[in-house]
Backbone bond lengths (Angstrom), bond angles and torsions (degrees), N, CA, C in turn:
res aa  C-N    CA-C-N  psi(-1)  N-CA   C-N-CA  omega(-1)  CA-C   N-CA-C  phi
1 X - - - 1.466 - - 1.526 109.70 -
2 X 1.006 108.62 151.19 1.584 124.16 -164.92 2.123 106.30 -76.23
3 X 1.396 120.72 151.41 1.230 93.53 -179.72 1.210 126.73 -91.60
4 X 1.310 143.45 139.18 1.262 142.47 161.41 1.441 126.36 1.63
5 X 0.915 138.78 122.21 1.696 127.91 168.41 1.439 99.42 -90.08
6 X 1.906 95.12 126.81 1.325 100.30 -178.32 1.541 127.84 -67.63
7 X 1.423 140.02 153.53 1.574 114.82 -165.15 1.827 92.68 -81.46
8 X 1.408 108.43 156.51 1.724 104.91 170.08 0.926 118.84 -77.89
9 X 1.552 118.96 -9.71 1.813 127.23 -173.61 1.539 108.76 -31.11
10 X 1.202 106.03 141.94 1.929 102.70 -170.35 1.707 94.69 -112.86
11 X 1.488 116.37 -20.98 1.194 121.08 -166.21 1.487 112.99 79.40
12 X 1.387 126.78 9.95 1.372 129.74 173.89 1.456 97.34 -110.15
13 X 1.297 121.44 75.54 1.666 117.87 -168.92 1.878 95.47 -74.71
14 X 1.185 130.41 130.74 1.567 146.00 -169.19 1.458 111.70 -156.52
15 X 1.724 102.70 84.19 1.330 79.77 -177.31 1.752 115.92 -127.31
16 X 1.098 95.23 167.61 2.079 102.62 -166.92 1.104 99.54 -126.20
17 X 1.467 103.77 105.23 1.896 112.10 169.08 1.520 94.91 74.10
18 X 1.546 117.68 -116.17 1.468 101.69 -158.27 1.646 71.71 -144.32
19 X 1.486 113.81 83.93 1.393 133.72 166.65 1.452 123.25 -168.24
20 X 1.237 114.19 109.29 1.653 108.47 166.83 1.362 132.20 -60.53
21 X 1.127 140.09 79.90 1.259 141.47 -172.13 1.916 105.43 -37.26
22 X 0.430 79.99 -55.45 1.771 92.31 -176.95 1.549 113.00 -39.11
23 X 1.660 109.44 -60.49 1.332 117.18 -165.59 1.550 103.16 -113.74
24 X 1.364 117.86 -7.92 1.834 119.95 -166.20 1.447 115.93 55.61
25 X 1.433 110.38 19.19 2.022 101.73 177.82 1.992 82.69 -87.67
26 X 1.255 90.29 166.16 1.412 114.88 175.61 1.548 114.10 -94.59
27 X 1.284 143.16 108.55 1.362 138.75 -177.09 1.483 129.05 -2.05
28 X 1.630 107.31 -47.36 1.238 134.24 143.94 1.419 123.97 -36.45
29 X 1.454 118.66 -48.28 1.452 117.75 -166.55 1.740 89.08 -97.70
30 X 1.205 125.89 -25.68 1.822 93.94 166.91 1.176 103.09 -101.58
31 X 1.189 150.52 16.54 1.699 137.36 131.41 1.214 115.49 -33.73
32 X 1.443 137.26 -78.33 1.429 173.55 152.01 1.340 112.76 -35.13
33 X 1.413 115.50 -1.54 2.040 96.46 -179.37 0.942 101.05 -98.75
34 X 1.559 132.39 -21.55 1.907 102.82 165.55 1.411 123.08 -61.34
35 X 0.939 134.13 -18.49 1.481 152.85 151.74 0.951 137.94 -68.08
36 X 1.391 122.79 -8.45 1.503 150.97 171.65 1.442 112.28 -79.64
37 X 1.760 96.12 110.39 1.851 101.14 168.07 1.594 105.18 -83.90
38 X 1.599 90.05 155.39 1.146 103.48 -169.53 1.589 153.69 -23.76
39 X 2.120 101.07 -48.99 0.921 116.11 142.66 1.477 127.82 -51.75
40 X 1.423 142.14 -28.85 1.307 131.36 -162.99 1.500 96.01 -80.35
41 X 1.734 115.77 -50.24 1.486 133.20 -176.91 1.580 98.64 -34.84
42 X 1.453 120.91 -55.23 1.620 113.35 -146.73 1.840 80.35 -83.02
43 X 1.324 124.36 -26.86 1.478 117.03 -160.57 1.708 100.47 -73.44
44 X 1.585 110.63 -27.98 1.496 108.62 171.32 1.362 118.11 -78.15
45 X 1.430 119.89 -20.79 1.406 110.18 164.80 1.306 132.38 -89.82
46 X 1.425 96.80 -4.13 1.574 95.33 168.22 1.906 113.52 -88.14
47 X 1.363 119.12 -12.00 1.664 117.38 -168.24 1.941 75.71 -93.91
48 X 0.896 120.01 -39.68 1.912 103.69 -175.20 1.346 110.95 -72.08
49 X 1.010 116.93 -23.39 1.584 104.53 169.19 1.516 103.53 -89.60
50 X 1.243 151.59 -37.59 0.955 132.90 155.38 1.834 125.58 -29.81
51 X 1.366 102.93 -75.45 1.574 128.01 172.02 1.619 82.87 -35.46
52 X 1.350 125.75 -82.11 1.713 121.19 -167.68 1.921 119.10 -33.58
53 X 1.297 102.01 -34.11 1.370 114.11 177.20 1.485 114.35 -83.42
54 X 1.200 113.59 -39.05 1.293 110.18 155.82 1.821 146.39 -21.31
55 X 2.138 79.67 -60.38 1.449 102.02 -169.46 1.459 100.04 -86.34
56 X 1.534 128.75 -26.50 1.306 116.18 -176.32 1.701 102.89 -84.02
57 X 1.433 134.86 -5.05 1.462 113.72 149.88 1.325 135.41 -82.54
58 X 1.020 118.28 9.84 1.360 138.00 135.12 1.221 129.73 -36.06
């Protein structure tokens, strides 16, 4: 079996509008990750690390 995608949760939940500063999932994407197959999981950690790169060029 394939491995788990780890969740990004930082445990510093901070969020602005419908964004976690902390982890970059969208309110939406930690609603839905216990429920999240595999592919969707790695597809939400790749737009939060994006979104995360985002906010630190700022």
């Amino acid at each position: 079996m394939a491995k788990e995608i780890e969740n990004p949760c930082t445990a510093l939940c901070q969020l602005s509008g419908d964004l976690c500063v902390s982890c970059g999932r969208s309110k939406d994407d930690i609603r839905k990750w216990k429920r999240m197959k595999r592919p969707e999981k790695m597809a939400a950690v790749q737009r939060a690390t994006a979104r995360l790169k985002g906010l630190k060029k700022r």
